[in-house]
Each structure stands twice: as C-alpha cells, then as structure tokens.
N, C-alpha and C positions, 0 to 999 in steps of 0.2 A: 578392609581386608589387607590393603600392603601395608598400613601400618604396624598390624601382629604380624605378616610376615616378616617386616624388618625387625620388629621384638625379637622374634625366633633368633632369625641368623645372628643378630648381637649376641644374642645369650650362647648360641654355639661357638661362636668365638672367642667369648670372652671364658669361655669352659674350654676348648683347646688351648688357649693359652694360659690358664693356670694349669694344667696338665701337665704341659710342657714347663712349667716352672717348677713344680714337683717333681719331676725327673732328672731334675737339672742333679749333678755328680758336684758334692761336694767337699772342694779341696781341702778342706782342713779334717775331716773326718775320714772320708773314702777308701775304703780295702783298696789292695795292688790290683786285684780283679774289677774292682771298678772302675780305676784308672784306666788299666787294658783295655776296657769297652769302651773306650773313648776312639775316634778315628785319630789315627797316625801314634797313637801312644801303644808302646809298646810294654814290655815288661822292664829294659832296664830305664826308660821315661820316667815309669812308673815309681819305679824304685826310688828316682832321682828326688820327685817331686815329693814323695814319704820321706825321705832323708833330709830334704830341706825344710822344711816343715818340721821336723822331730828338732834340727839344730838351731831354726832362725824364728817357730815360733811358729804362729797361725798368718796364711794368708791375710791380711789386710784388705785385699782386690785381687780379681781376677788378674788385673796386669800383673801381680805380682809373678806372676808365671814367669814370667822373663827372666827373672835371678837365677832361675832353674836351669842348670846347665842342658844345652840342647836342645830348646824353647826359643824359637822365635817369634819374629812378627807373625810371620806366616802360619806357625803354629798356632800363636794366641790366636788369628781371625777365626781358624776352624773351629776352636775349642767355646770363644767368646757364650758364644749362644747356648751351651753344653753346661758348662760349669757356673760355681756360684763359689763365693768367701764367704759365705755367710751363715 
C-alpha cells in the first residue's frame, strides 16, 4: 500500500511541475501583457525587454535579462523560476 501511495505523490509532482514549466513566460516570444504579469515588471520593463530582444535578437538564457536596462540580480532571482529562452 505505501508503495502506490508513494506512485501517487511522484506522479503529482511530477505533474505540478511540468505545469509549472508550461506556464513558464517566454522571453523571446511574450506580449507586453505577459511580461506585465510577471511580479515587479511593469509596463515600461516590459517594453524594454521587447525592445531588446527586437534589436539584439532572441534570448540565449534567462540571464540574458541582465542586458536589459533595469534588470538586476535581484530582479532575475524573482523572475528565474517564471521565465524561459526557449
């Protein structure tokens, strides 16, 4: 019996977290309104990060964020988990 229970809960897990990989916001593609649903990003973030992307090309990595005027450390940890380049 705890053997299929532990089945269960791996399989919920492992199903919350592709979930949450599928929701992940991706920067190379992303409307400004999806940027905005980001926490701490705003509408001119938003902007910034479509603007840089339009001039320097596609994300590479999530760190690329950091070129992004206005974007820091601080900003990438929140965002890490959120976003995707890919």
């Amino acid at each position: 019996l705890s053997t299929s229970v532990n089945f269960a809960i791996a399989d919920t897990v492992k199903r919350n977290i592709s979930e949450k990989q599928m929701t992940k916001v991706n920067l190379n593609t992303a409307s400004l309104e999806q940027l905005v649903s980001l926490p701490g990003v705003g509408k001119k973030k938003a902007a910034a990060i479509i603007e840089y992307r339009t001039k320097n090309g596609k994300f590479k990595s999530v760190e690329d964020l950091m070129n992004v005027k206005g974007v820091g450390k601080k900003m990438l940890e929140k965002l890490k988990e959120q976003v995707t380049a890919g």
